[in-house]
Structure formats: structure tokens, C-alpha cells
N, C-alpha and C positions, 0 to 999 in steps of 0.2 A: 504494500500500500504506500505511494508516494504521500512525502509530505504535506504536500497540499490539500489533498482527500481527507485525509488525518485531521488537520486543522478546520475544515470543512466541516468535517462531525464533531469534533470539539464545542465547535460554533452554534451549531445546531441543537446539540443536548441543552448549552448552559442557557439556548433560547426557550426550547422546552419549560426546562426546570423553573425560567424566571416567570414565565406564562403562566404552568400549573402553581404557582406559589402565586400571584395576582389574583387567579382564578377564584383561589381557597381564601381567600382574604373578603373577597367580595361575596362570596357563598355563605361564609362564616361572619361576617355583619348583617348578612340581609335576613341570615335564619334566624340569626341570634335576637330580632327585632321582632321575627315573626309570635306574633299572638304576647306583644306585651303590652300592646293597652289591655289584657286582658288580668295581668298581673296585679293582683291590689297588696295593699298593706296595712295588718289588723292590729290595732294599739288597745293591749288591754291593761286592764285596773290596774294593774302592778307596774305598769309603764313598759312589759316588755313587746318586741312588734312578732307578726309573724307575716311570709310574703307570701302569694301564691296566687292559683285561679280559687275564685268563687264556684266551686260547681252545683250550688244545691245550697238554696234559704230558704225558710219558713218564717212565722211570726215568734217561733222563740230559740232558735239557734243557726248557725249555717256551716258549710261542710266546706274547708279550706282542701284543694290539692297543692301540695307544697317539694320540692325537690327530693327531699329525706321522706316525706307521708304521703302517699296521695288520698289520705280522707282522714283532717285533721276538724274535729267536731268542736267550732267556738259557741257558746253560749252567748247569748246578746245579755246577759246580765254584767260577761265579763268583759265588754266592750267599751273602749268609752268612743273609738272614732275609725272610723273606715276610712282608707284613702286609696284611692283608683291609680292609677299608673301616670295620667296625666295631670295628677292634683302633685304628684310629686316631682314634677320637675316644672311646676310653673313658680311664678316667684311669689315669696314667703309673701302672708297679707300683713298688711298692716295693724296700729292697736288699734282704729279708728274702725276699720273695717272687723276687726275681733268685737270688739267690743258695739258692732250694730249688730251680726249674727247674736252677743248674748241677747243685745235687748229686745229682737225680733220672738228669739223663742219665749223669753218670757213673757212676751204681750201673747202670745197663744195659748199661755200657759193663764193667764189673766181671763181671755177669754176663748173659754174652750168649746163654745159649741160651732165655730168653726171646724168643720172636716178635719182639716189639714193639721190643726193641733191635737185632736183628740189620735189621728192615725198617728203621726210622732209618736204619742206615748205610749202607746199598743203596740207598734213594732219595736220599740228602745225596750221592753217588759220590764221598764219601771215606771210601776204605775200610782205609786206613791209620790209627791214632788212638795217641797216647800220650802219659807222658810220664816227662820227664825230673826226680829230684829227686838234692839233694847235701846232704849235713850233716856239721857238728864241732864237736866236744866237745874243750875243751882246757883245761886249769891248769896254772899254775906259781908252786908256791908249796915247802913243804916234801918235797913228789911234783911231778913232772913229767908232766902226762899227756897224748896226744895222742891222739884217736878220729876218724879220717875213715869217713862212707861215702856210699855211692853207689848207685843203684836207678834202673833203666830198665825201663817198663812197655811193650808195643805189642799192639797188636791189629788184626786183619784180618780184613773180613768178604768171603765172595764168596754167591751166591744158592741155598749149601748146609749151607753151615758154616761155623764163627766161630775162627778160629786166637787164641791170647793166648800172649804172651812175656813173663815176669817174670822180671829178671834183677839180682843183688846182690852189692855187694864191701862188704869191712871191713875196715880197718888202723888197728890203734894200736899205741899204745906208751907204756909208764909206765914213767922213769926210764930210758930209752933200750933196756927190753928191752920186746920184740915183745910185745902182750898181745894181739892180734887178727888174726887174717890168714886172712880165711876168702871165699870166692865160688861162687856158685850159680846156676842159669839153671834153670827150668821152663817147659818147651811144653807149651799142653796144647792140644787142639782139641774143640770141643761139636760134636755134631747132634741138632738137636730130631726125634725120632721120630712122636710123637703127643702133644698137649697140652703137660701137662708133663713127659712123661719124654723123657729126652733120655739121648745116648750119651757118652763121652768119653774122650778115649784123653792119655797123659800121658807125658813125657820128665821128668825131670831129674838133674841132674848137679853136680860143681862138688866142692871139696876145702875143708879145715879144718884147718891148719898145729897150730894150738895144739890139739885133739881128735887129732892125728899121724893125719890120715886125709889119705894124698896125692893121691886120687879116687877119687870114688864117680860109679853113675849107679843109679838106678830107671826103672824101663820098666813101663805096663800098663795094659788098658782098663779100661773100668767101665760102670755104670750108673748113674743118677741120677734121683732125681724131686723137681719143685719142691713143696713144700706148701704157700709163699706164692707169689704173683707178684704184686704192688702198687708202684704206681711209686714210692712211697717204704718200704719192704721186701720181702725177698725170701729166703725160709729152704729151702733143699733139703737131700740127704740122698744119699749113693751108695756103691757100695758094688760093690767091685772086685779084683782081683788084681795084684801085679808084681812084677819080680822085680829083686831089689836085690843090688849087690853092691860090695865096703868093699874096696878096698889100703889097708891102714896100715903106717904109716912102718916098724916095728919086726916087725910080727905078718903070719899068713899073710893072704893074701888070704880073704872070707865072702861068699859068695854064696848066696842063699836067697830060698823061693818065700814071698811072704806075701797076706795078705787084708787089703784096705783097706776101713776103714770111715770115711767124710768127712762133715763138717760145714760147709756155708757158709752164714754171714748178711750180709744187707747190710742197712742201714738210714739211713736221714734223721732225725738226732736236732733238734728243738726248730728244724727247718727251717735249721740254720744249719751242721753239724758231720754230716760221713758218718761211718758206720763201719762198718768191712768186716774182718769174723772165720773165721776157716780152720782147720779141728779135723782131722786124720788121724792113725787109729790103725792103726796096719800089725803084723799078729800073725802068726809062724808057725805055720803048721798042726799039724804034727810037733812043733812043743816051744814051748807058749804061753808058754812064759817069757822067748824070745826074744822081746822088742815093741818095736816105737819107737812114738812120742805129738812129733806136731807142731803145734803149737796158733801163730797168727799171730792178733793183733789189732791193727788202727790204726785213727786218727782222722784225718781230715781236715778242713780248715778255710779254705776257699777267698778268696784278699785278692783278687783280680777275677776276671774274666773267664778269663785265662792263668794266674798266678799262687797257688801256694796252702801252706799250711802243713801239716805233718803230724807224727805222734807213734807211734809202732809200739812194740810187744812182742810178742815173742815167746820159744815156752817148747821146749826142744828137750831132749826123753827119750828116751835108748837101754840097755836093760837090761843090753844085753853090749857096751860099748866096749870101747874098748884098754886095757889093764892102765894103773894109776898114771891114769888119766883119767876123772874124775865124771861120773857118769850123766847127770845135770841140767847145761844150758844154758839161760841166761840171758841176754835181748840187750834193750835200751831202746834206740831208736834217735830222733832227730828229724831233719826235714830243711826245705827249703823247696822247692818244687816248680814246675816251669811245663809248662804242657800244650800239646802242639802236634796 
């Protein structure tokens, strides 16, 4: 074999080899790509991840295939967040945009006879949700003054209807006499009927030492329909009966049938501050002069994740109190809050 020939196939092979190694290069990126939007990545409670396909969800766990398992069974109790393939390589959000996701879920969570809130909590199977806040207000200077309170929120959802427990105490005291001593709990439970109108039936109860009312309870259903539904507001309207009745300290017992006409809004201000507003006018039929007017406004302002800050008023009108006791209530309240 001359020289030439020799170098000739030399030439040839190393073009080969350079080809098939380009070849493999290009095969082996494009397979390697192949089916990884399909890849997710599972973050549970203990913070550790695990990656793989989804092959198989239900409403209470789902079945990872993973490199090492191909049928690695997570419980959604043990989940705190799913991430898709392409959630994980877009860019990190911001705390502006964190912190409007928290405030989004918890206006759903506010007002749950929207769909979309009550399915959230049915598929996460935590169907228990609340929380807890405390606050005080104190000076001591030429007055003495002391203002504690206290407010527990929960909710429960099952795959028909949405329970919510709002529950509140207030104690103070200016100059060692009692200025505040009042507590109150409202149950109320939704069912979304068709679209947005929905059903809702309502307890509450609870006394007011300085208004000399030593228990009350209100009882009655209603109706409701939403006129916004948007994941960051949400405006409805209802409109109901119940039947209320006062022991006070000094005066007969009043018990009477009224008509409830309610107001709720919920909204996401400037993506950083919730606010959630509560209007009930309750009128008796037989003598409109008998009315009460309950107006609730607060703010919230979330420091993490758990953690949040908040600011309330509210405006409490009864036309016919107890003798020697002002129609108008007035309450400012702040607190700080953490949600479990």
C-alpha cells in the first residue's frame, strides 16, 4: 500500500470518528431534552425535593416515577408545592409578586363559596385552615390605659360546603376601671348552588359587659350572589332573615324577627395589603325603627409566609339599646397574626 492510500484512510477514519462523535453529541442533547417538560419537582414538609414524571393523581395523593422508583407514592398532606419543569428554570418571582399569591389565597380563603377556593382546599387535603392573631394597646402616663385583644379565625372545607368560625375577645381598662369586656363567635357555613349564587346559613353569639348586654345570639339563612369573582376581588350581596334576641343586665329580655341585608368585599390592594369589609343591616319588619348597622373593615399586611400584620374597625349601630347606653360603637383594633 503506497503512502498516499495510507494517509488517505488515515484521513478518512479521523473524519468518520469526528462525524460519529458530533453525531452523538447532538442525539444525546436532543434525547436528553426529550419529555422534560414532563419532569416536575415535589417539595415536601421537611423541605426535602423529589424529581420525576407525574404518572397518576387523585384528590388525596399522587404517584411520582423517578430514576431510582418508578412508582414513588406522595401524599398531598406531605406537600407543601409542586413545581413543573418550566417553573424551574424561569426567573425567581419577586417578594411583591410572593406576597400577592399569599394575599390572593387568603381572600379565597375569606370567601369561600367561590369554586375555585373551596376546590384549592379539597385537593391540598387540608381542610382545616386558620388563624390565630393577638394585640395591645397600653399607656401610662397621666391615664392609665390597658386594651388587650384577641381573634381566632378557622375554616373547613368538605366536597359540599365550606364551614368559617370567626371568633373575638376585648379587655381593657383605663385607670383601673373596666372600659372593654366584650366577646363574640360567628358560624356561618356557604353552598355554592349554581354559578355565583350561593346559600348561607349563620350563628352568632357572644355578650358586651360595658353595652350591659349579658348574651345575645342571632340565628338565620340567606341568600347570596357574587357580582365579582377575580382572584384578587371579590364583591357579593345577600340578603336574609334571623332572628335575634338581647338579655340585658338591667332590662327585659328583646327578641325579634329581622331582614338582613349584607355586604362583602374582598380585595388585593397595590398587590401588597388585603382588605376585607363586612356591611349588615338587620331591620325589623313591624317597626323599621328598630335597626342595627354592622359595618367591619380590616387591613392586612403579610411579614412572611406565616406571619402577618393587621388593623380593623369596626362600626356597631343599635337604634334601641339599653337605657343610659349610646347607640354608636366604636372599636380600632390592631394585632399581629400567624396562620397555620
Amino acid at each position: 500500500m503506497s503512502e498516499k492510500m495510507k494517509n488517505q484512510g488515515i484521513a478518512g477514519i479521523t473524519s468518520l470518528r469526528l462525524f460519529m462523535m458530533i453525531a452523538f453529541v447532538i442525539l444525546n442533547v436532543a434525547f436528553s431534552g426529550f419529555g422534560q417538560d414532563e419532569i416536575s419537582t415535589i417539595i415536601l414538609q421537611n423541605g426535602d425535593r423529589l424529581s420525576g414524571k407525574i404518572v397518576y393523581r387523585n384528590s388525596d395523593h399522587l404517584i411520582l416515577k423517578t430514576e431510582w422508583n418508578p412508582s414513588v407514592v406522595v401524599p398531598f398532606t406531605n406537600i407543601t408545592d409542586i413545581i413543573d419543569y418550566q417553573q424551574q428554570f424561569t426567573k425567581p418571582k419577586s417578594e411583591r409578586e410572593i406576597q400577592k399569591e399569599q394575599l390572593t389565597k387568603q381572600l379565597k380563603k375569606e370567601f369561600p363559596s367561590a369554586k375555585e377556593g373551596i376546590t384549592t382546599l379539597i385537593k391540598q387535603k387540608r381542610k382545616i385552615e386558620g388563624d390565630v392573631s393577638l394585640g395591645m394597646d397600653a399607656g401610662f402616663s397621666i391615664i392609665d390605659r390597658q386594651n388587650f385583644t384577641g381573634q381566632l379565625n378557622l375554616s373547613y372545607a368538605t366536597d359540599s360546603f365550606f364551614n368559617q368560625l370567626r371568633y373575638n375577645a376585648v379587655y381593657g381598662r383605663v385607670e383601673k376601671e373596666v372600659s372593654a369586656n366584650r366577646m363574640d363567635g360567628v358560624y356561618r357555613n356557604e353552598i355554592t348552588l349554581k354559578n355565583n349564587l350561593f346559600n348561607y346559613n349563620m350563628f352568632e353569639a357572644g355578650y358586651d359587659h360595658i353595652r350591659e348586654i349579658d348574651f345575645y345570639y342571632h340565628i338565620g339563612p340567606g341568600l347570596g350572589y357574587r357580582f365579582i369573582s377575580k382572584p384578587t376581588l371579590t364583591l357579593d350581596f345577600t340578603l336574609g332573615g334571623s332572628y335575634q334576641s338581647y338579655f340585658y343586665k338591667f332590662d327585659p329580655e328583646q327578641s325579634n324577627m329581622y331582614m338582613d341585608f349584607g355586604q362583602n368585599l374582598g380585595a388585593v390592594l397595590l398587590s401588597r395589603f388585603l382588605l376585607i369589609e363586612r356591611l349588615m343591616f338587620s331591620a325589623r319588619p313591624d317597626d323599621l325603627s328598630g335597626y342595627r348597622v354592622k359595618l367591619e373593615t380590616k387591613l392586612v399586611y403579610p411579614i412572611s409566609n406565616k406571619l402577618f400584620l393587621s388593623a380593623e374597625f369596626a362600626d356597631l349601630y343599635d337604634a334601641t339599646p339599653a337605657p343610659g347606653v349610646s347607640k354608636n360603637d366604636v372599636q380600632i383594633k390592631s394585632a399581629i397574626g400567624y396562620k397555620f
